[in-house]
C-alpha positions as CSV (number, residue, x, y, z in Angstrom):
1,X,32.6,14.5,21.0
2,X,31.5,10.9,20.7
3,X,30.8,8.8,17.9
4,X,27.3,8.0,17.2
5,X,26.1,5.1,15.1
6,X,23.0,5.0,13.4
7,X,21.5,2.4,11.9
8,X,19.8,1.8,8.5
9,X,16.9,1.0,9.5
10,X,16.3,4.3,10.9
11,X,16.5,6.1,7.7
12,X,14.4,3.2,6.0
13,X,11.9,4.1,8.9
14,X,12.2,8.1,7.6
15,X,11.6,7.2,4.0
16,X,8.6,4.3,4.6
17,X,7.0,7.0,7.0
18,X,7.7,9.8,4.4
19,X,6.2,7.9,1.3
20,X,3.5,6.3,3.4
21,X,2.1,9.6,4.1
22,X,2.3,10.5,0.4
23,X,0.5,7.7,-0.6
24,X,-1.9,7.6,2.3
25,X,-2.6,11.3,1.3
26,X,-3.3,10.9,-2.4
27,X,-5.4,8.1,-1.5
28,X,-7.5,10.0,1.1
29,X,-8.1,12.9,-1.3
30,X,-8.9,9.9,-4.2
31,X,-11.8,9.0,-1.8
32,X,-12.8,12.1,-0.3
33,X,-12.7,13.9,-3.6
34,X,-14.6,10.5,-5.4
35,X,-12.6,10.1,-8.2
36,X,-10.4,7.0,-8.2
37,X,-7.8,6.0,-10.8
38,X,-9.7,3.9,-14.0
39,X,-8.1,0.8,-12.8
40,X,-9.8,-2.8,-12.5
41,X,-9.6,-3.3,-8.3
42,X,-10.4,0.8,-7.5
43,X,-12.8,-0.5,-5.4
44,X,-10.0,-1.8,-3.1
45,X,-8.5,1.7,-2.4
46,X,-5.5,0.7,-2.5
47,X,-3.2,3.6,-1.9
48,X,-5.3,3.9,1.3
49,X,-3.7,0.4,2.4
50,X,-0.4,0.6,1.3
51,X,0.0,4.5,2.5
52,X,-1.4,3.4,5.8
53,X,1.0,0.1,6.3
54,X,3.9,1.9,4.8
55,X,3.3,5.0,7.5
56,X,3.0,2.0,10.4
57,X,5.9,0.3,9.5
58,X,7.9,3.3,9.1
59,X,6.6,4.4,12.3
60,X,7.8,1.5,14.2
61,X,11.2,1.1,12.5
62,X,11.6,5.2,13.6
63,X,10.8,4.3,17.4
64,X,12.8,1.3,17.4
65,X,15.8,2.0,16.2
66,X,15.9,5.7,16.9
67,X,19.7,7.4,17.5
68,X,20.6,7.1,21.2
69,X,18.0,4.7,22.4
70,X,20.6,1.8,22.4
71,X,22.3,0.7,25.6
72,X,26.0,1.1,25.3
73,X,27.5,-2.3,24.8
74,X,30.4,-3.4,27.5
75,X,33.6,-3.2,26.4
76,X,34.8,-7.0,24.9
77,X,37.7,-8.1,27.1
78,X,40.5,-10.1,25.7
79,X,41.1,-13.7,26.3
């Protein structure tokens, strides 16, 4: 069997993806149910952002640095 690497930033893509669509979630139902949080800038909806960037960034960093999508690197040759 061979050794695989995988980088961080995969697992920080698992967990911004996970919590985005947590937050995303709560802030869908928030709206569609009509009841927001008592706090001064409700109007803003901000779970609704923040869910929805977390969940794209997550997305991205998931795709891009996904196990076994990088190219094997030659072998360095000594001098």
């Amino acid at each position: 069997m061979g050794k695989t690497d995988i980088s961080i930033w995969y697992f920080n893509g698992l967990l911004l993806t996970a919590y985005g669509l947590m937050i995303g979630g709560y802030g869908i139902y928030e709206l569609v149910r009509g009841q927001t949080a008592p706090v001064v800038l409700a109007h803003l909806h901000a779970p609704v952002w923040w869910g929805g960037g977390m969940l794209i960034l997550g997305l991205f960093y998931c795709i891009r640095f996904a196990p076994g999508k990088r190219k094997p690197q030659p072998a360095h040759q000594g001098e």
